[in-house]
Every structure is written in structure tokens, then in C-alpha cells.
C-alpha positions as a printed NumPy array, in Angstrom:
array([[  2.09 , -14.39 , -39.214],
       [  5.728, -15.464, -39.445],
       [  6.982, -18.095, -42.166],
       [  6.751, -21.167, -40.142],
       [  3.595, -20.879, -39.014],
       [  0.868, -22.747, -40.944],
       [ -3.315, -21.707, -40.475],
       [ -5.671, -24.389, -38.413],
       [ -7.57 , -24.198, -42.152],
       [ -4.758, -25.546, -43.417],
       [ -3.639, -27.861, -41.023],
       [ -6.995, -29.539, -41.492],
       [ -7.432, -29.746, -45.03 ],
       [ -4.007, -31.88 , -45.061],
       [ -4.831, -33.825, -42.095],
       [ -6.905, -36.481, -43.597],
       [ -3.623, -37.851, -45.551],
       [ -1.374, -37.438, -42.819],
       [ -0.898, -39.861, -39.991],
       [ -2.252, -38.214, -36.244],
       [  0.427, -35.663, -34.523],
       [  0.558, -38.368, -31.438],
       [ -1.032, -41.996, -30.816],
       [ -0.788, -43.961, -28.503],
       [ -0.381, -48.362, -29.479],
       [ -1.223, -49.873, -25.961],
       [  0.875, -48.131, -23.874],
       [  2.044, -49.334, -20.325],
       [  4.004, -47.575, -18.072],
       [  4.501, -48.727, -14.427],
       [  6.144, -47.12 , -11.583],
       [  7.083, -50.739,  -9.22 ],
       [  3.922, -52.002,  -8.525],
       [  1.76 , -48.801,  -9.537],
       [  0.827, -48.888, -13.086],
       [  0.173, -45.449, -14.323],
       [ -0.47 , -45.612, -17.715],
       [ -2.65 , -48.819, -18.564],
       [ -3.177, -50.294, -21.83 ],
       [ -4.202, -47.187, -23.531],
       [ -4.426, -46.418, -26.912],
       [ -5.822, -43.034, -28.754],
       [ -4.603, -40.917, -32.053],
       [ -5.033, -36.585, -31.567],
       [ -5.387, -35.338, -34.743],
       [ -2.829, -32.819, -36.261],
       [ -3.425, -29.543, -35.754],
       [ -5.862, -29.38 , -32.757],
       [ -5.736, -29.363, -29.462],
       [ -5.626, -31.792, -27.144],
       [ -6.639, -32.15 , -23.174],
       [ -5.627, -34.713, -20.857],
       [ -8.36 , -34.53 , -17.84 ],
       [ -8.286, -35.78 , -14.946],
       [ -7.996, -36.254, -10.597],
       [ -4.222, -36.206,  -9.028],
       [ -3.046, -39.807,  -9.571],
       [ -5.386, -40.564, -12.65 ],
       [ -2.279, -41.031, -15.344],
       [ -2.406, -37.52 , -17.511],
       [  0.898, -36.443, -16.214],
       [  2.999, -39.446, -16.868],
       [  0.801, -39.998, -20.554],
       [  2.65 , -36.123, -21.246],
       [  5.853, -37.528, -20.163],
       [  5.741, -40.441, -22.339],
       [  4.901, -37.921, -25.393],
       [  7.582, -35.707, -24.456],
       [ 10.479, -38.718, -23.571],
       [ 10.895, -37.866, -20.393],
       [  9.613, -41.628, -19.191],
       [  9.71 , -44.767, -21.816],
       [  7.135, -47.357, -21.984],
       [  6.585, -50.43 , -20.453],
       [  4.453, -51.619, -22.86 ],
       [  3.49 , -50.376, -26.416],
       [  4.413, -47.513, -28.763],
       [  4.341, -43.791, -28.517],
       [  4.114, -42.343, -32.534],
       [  4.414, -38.699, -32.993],
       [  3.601, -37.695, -36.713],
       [  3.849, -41.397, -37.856],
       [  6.894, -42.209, -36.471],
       [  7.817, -44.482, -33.202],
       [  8.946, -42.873, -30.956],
       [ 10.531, -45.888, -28.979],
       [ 14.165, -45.334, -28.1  ],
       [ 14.504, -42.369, -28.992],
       [ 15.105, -39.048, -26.296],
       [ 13.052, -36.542, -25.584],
       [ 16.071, -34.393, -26.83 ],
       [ 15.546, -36.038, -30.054],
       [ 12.039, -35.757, -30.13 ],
       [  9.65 , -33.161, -32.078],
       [  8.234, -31.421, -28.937],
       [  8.722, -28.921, -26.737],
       [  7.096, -28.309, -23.035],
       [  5.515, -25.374, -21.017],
       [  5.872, -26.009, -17.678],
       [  3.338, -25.076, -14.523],
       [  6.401, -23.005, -13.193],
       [  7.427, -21.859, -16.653],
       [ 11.106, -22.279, -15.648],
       [ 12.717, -19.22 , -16.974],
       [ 16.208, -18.494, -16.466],
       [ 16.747, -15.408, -14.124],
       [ 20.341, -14.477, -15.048],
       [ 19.157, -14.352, -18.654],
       [ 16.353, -11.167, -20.252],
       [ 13.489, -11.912, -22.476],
       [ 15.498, -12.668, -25.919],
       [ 17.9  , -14.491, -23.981],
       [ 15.729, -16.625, -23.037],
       [ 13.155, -17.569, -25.925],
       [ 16.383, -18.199, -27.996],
       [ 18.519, -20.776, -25.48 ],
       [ 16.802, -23.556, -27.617],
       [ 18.276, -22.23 , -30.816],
       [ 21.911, -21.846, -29.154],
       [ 22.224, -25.373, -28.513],
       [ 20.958, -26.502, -32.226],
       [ 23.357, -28.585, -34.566],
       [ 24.338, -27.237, -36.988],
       [ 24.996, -23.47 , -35.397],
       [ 22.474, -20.846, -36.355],
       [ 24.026, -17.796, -36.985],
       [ 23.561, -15.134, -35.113],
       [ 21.268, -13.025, -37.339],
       [ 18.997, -16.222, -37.999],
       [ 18.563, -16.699, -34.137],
       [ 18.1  , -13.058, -33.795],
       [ 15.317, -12.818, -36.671],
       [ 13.401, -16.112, -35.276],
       [ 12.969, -14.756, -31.603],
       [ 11.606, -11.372, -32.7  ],
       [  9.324, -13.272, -34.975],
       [  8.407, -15.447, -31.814],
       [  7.848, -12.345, -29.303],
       [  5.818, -11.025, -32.165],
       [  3.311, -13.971, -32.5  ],
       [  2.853, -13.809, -28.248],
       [  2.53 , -10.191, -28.19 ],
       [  5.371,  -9.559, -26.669],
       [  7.038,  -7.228, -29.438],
       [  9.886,  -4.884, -28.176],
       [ 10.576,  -6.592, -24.836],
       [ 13.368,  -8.656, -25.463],
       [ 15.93 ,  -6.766, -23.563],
       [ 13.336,  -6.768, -20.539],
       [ 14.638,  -8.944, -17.095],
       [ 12.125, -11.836, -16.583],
       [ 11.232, -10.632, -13.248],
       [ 10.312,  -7.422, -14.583],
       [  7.265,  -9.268, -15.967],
       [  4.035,  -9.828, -14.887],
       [  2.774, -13.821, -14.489],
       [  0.853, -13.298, -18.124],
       [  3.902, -11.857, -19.496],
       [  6.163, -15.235, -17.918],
       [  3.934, -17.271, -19.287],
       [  4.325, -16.324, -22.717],
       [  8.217, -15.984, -22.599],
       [  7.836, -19.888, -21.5  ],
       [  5.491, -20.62 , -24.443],
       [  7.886, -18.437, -26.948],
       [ 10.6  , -20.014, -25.816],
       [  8.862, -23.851, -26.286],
       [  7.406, -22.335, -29.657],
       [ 10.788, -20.721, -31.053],
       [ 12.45 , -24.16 , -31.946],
       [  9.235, -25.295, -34.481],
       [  8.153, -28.226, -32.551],
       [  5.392, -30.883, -34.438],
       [  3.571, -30.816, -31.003],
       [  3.729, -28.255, -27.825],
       [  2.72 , -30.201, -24.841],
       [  1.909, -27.866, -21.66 ],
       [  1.845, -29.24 , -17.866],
       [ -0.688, -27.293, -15.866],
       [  0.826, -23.675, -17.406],
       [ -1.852, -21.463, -16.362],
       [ -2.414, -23.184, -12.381],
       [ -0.182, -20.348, -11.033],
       [ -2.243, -17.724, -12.57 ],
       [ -5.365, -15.824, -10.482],
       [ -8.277, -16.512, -12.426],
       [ -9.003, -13.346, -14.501],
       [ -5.81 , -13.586, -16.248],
       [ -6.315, -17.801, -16.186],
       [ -9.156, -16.69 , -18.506],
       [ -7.815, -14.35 , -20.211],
       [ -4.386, -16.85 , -20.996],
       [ -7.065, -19.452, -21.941],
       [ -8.346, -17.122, -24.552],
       [ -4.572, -15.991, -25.611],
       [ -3.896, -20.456, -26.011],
       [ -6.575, -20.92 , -27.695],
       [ -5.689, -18.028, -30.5  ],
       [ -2.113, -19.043, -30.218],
       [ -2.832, -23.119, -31.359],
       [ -5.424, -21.253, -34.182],
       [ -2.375, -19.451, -35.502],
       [  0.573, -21.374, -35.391],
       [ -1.623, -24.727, -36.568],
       [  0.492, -26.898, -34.958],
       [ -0.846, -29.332, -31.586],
       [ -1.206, -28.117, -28.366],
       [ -1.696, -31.155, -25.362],
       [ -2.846, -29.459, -22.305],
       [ -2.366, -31.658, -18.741],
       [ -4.849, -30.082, -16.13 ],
       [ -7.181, -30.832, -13.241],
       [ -9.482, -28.149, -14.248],
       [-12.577, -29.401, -16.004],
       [-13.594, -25.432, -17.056],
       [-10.208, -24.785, -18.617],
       [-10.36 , -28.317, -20.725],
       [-13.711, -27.558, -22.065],
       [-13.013, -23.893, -22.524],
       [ -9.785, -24.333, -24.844],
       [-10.31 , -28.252, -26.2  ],
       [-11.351, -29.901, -29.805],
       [-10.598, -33.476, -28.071],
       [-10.335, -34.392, -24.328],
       [ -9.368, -37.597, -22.505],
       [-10.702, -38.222, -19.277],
       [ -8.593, -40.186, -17.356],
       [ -8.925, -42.248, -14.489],
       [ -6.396, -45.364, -12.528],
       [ -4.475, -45.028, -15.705],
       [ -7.039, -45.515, -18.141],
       [ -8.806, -43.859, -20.561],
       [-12.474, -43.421, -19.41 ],
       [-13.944, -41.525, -22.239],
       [-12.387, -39.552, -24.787],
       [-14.303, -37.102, -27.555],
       [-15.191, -33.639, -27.888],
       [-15.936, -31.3  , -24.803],
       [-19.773, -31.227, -26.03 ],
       [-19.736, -35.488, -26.136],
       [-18.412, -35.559, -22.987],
       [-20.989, -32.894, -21.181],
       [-23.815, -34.405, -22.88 ],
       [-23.341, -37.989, -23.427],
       [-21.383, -39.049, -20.274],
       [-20.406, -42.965, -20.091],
       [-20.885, -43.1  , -16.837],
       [-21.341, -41.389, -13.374],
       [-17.301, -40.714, -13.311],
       [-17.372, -38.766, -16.45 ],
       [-21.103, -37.005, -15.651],
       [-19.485, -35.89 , -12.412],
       [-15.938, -34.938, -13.649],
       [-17.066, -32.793, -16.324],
       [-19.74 , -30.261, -15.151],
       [-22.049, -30.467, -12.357],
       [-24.583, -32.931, -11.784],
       [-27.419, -34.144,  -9.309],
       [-27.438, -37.747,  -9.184],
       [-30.18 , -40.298,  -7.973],
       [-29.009, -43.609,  -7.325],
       [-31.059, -47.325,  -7.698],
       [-32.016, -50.143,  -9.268],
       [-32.913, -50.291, -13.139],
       [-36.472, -51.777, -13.249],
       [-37.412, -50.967, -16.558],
       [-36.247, -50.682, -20.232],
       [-37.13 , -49.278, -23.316],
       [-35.409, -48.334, -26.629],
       [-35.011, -44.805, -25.317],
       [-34.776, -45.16 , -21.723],
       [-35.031, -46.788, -18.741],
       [-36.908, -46.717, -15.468],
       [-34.999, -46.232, -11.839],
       [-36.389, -46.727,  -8.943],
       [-35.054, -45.198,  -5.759],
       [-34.148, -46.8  ,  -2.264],
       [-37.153, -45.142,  -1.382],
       [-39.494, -46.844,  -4.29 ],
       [-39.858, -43.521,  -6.154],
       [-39.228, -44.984,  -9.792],
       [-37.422, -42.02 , -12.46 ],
       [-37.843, -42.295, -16.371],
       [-34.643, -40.868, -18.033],
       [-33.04 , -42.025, -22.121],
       [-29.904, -43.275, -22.75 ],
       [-27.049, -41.19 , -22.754],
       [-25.708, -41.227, -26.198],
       [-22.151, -42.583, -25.456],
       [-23.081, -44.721, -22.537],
       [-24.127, -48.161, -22.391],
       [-27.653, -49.403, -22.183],
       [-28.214, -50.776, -18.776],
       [-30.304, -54.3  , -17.378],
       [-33.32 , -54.826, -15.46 ],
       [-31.842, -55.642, -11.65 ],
       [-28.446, -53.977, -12.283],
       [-27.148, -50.399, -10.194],
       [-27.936, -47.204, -11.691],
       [-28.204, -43.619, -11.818],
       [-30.2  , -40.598, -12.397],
       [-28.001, -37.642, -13.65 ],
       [-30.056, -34.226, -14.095],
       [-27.877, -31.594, -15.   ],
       [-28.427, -28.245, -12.864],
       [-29.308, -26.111, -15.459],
       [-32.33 , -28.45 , -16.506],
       [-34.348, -28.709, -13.514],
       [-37.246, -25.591, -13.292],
       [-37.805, -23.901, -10.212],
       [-40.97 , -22.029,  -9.156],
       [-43.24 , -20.623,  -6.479],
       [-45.613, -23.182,  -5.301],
       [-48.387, -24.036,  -7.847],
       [-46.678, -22.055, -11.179],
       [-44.37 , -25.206, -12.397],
       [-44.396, -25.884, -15.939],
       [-47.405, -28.715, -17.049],
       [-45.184, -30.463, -19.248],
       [-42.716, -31.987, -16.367],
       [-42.641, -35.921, -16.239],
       [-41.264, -35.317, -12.65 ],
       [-42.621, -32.34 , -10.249],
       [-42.218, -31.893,  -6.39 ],
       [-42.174, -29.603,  -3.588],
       [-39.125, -28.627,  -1.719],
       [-37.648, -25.701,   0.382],
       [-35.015, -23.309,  -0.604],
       [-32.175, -24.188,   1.726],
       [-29.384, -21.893,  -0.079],
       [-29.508, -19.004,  -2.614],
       [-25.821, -18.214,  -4.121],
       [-25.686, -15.194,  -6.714],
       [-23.155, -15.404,  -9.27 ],
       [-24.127, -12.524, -11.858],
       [-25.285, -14.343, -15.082],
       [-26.942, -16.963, -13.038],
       [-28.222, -18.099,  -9.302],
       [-27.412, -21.499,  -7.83 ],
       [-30.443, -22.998,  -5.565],
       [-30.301, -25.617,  -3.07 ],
       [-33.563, -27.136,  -2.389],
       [-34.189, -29.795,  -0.172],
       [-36.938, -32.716,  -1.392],
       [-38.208, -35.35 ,   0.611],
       [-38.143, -37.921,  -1.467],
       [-34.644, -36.645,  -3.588],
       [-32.755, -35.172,  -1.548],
       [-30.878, -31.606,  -1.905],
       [-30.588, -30.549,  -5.429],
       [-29.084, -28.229,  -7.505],
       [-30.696, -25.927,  -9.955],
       [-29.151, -23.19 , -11.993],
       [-31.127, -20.364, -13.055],
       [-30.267, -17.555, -15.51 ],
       [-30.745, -14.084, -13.903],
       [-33.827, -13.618, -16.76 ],
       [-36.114, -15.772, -14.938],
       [-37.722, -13.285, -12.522],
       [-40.055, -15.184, -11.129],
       [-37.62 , -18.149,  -9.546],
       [-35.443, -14.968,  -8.576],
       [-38.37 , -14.254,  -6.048],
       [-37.44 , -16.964,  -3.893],
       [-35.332, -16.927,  -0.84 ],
       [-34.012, -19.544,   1.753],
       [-36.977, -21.037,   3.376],
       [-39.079, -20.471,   0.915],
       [-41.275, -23.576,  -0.183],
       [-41.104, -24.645,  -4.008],
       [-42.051, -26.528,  -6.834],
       [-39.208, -28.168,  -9.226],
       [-39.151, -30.631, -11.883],
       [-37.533, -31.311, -15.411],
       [-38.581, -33.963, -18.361],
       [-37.736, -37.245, -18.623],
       [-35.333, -36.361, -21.775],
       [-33.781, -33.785, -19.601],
       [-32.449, -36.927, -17.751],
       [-29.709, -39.325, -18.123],
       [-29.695, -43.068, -16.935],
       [-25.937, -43.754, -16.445],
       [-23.944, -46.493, -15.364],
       [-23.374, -46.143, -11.46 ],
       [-19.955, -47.143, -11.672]])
């Protein structure tokens, strides 16, 4: 580990007296009459890292931007390690940015290029210093020995991390990264995921990831915001935001979900009771985030995939609050697991996800008839909107 770096262990242990690597003081930003960023406010925590979530349009972009300097607030402050940020350029700032396209200079090889940041510094580095810090930096992304290598000689994986040594060379307080690995097929997506995620652990410094991709947020992320119209619809850990949606938004944003929609007709300190357009009435608890809902007000069911059984006609499980037949309209392999879509009367077409161990739902093929059904705990009752 090279001399600037500092461990994750560390990072924590010293976080709890230091102010939050970025916050956000009821920011505004507005582009004419489109606001983009509205009234949000939120601390990430030093050392971690950090995922801005959400649809085209939803605000994550510009939120980066304001962190970075690139775009100045309406409304509200931008801190980064305790300090306002307000005024000051993003060349004056304590960040650097990966960018989806990684923006590499041709004309220049692999040292070249990781050390631009440190040519333009004042006061001058010499030459050794500058020298010393990008081999340290090639080092740390694995790419030891390549410095005299063309950038097109590389593969995407290899661009990639010349973009994040060169952001990483200059010791920024934060690294913020646009979209960096939406260019990549998905093997090495994965496999750059995994490389991130070992990178933030070692260098103990923030990482703030912008991305559509719900799988990629979950798979790398301590925090994540979910954004939507410029606001901040939930933010928490990836495992808050799976399990304890706010609402339908979230539920549907961040993993899959069935959802049955209707009116709440019952409540309880748990729960509450649905009933469908169709008068079928569905016990499900509270999501743990969410709010509780009213008697008379709009709803929803949300069963996640992976919760609902599926079995040959007359083997379901005894201990199901809810249990129906249905026929197997689609039967999609995917190695670990098998997707099902079944078709019930009374619900709809479903989703279930099995895991390959289950031999006896594996039996079943389109057109087969079937029995599903899941627990009432299994079961969320969300807000519908």
C-alpha cells in the first residue's frame, strides 16, 4: 500500500469525530424552469462509498456535478469534509472524476497520462516526485510496468483503470465516478465492480458512484440514494432499501417485485389488509421504512419473486396464508436459479424465482397447472405512490 493511502479500518475509527466527506444543506439547482436538484439534504460518511440511483432525468447526475463544481447551487450549501464549498471551483475543490468515457488523452502513454494532474500542480513537483507517485498509482490498480504502454493498446478494463489512476494520483478527499463501468460488457462490468469495490477498501478514501443500474449500486454500495424528480426518495443501506422499501417507486427500482394494487381495508400493528379490484382481500406487515397506511386510502401488495413457492398441484406448503392455482406460462433458465411466469385468475401473472435445488418446482414446464403461495410476512403493504 503506498504512503497516502489510509485502511477503510481506519478511516472508520476516525470518522465519528470528523465532519461527513460530502453533505448536502438544502440544495437547489434549476435548469430555467426544470428544477433538478430539489431541496435535498444528506451527509455520506467518510470513507465509504456512496451511490446515487436512479431513472434518466431523476437528478443523480447534476447532484455529482454540484459535488464536483462543475454546476453551483441555486439554493443551499454543498460541504465537502466540513467545509462550504460555495464559490469555490471545481479546480479548487478536493475531488477528482472518472468519467463514463474515461477521457484519456491519445497522444499521451499510460504514465503520461495518470501524471497530467500532477504537471499542472502549484508549486511544481519535481520530476522524480511525479515519477515516484504514478508508479505508486499504477501499482495500487494493477497496472505495474505499463506506463510506457499507448492507451489504445489497452483493453476497456485496462482504460478504465488508467482513468481511475489518473483521478486517484492527485490524493483527492472524495473520487466521484459518472457511469465508469456503462461501456464495459458485463463480465468485465463485474469483474471492475469487484476491482472498485477493493480499490475504495484500500485507498479509504470516498467513492460516489452515478448509475442507472440497480445491480451495480447494490453490488459495490455502504449507502445509496434513490432519486427521483430531483428528490431524494429513500436513502440507506442496499439491504434497507431491498427490504424495507418506502414505497412502490423504491420496491420497484431496486430489485424485482410483483405488485397487487387496492384499497387498504384493514389495520393492525403489524399489517394491514388489501383488498383487490376484484374483492380478493391480502394480509401483508409494514415495511420497516415505509409509512403505515389508512383504512380507504390506495395501496399495494409487493411480494418479492424469490418468496412466493411454486409446486405441482396439491404439494404446496400448509403454512401459506395465501395459496392458488395457476398455469406456467414461461420457464426462463438462468443457471443458479429459474424464473416462472404463472398466470392466476384472480392475481394476475407473477413472478417466482426458484433456486436450481428445488427439484420438484424444476418439474414443471409451460402449461403446466400449479399451486403458489407465500406468508403474509413474506409480504409488504406499501404506499401506491
Amino acid at each position: 500500500m503506498t504512503s497516502w493511502t489510509e485502511p477503510k479500518a481506519a478511516a472508520a475509527a476516525r470518522s465519528a469525530s470528523a465532519p461527513a466527506d460530502v453533505e448536502f444543506r438544502s440544495v437547489t439547482k434549476r435548469f430555467g424552469p426544470v428544477v433538478a436538484v430539489d431541496d435535498i439534504s444528506f451527509e455520506i460518511p467518510r470513507g465509504s462509498f456512496h451511490s446515487f440511483l436512479g431513472p434518466s432525468g431523476c437528478g443523480k447526475t447534476t447532484s455529482l456535478r454540484l459535488i464536483a463544481g462543475f454546476e453551483q447551487p441555486d439554493a443551499g450549501e454543498v460541504a465537502i469534509g466540513g467545509r462550504s464549498m460555495v464559490g469555490v471551483p471545481a479546480y479548487r475543490r478536493p475531488v477528482n472524476m472518472v468519467f463514463q468515457h474515461y477521457a484519456l488523452f491519445p497522444h499521451m502513454n499510460v504514465a503520461d497520462n495518470v501524471g497530467y494532474g500532477l504537471r499542472q500542480a502549484r508549486p511544481k513537483l519535481d520530476r522524480a516526485e511525479i515519477d515516484k507517485r504514478v508508479a505508486e498509482t499504477l501499482e495500487l490498480v494493477r497496472l505495474p510496468k505499463m506506463g510506457a504502454r499507448r492507451t489504445w493498446e489497452l483493453s476497456g478494463g485496462q482504460q478504465q483503470r488508467v482513468a481511475l489512476a489518473r483521478a486517484l494520483v492527485n490524493r483527492p478527499t472524495v473520487l466521484l465516478l459518472d457511469e465508469p463501468l456503462a461501456a464495459l460488457d458485463r463480465k468485465l462490468r463485474r469483474d471492475m465492480q469487484i476491482e472498485l469495490q477493493n480499490l475504495q477498501r484500500d485507498v479509504g478514501i470516498t467513492f460516489i458512484l452515478v448509475t442507472h443500474d440497480q445491480e451495480e449500486a447494490l453490488s459495490m454500495s455502504d449507502t445509496i440514494a434513490i432519486m427521483r424528480d430531483g428528490r431524494i426518495v429513500q436513502f440507506g443501506t442496499p439491504q434497507l432499501l431491498y427490504d424495507a422499501p418506502v414505497n412502490r417507486y423504491v420496491a420497484d427500482f431496486v430489485g424485482e417485485s410483483n405488485f397487487l394494487a387496492g384499497k387498504v381495508t384493514a389495520t393492525h400493528t403489524n399489517g394491514a389488509s388489501i383488498t383487490l379490484s376484484n374483492g380478493l382481500a391480502l394480509k401483508a406487515r409494514w415495511s420497516a421504512a415505509g409509512e403505515h397506511l389508512s383504512v380507504g386510502e390506495d395501496g399495494v401488495i409487493a411480494v418479492r419473486p424469490e418468496v412466493i413457492g411454486l409446486w405441482p398441484v396439491g404439494r404446496a406448503s400448509a403454512d401459506l396464508d395465501l395459496r392458488r392455482q395457476g398455469q406456467v406460462r414461461n420457464r426462463i433458465y438462468l443457471g443458479d436459479h429459474t424464473e416462472f411466469s404463472v398466470h392466476v385468475p384472480e392475481l394476475g401473472e407473477l413472478m417466482v424465482r426458484l433456486p436450481k435445488s428445488d427439484p420438484l418446482a424444476m418439474s414443471l414446464q409451460p402449461g403446466d397447472m400449479a399451486e403458489i403461495g407465500w406468508r403474509a410476512d413474506q409480504a409488504l403493504a406499501l404506499r401506491a405512490t
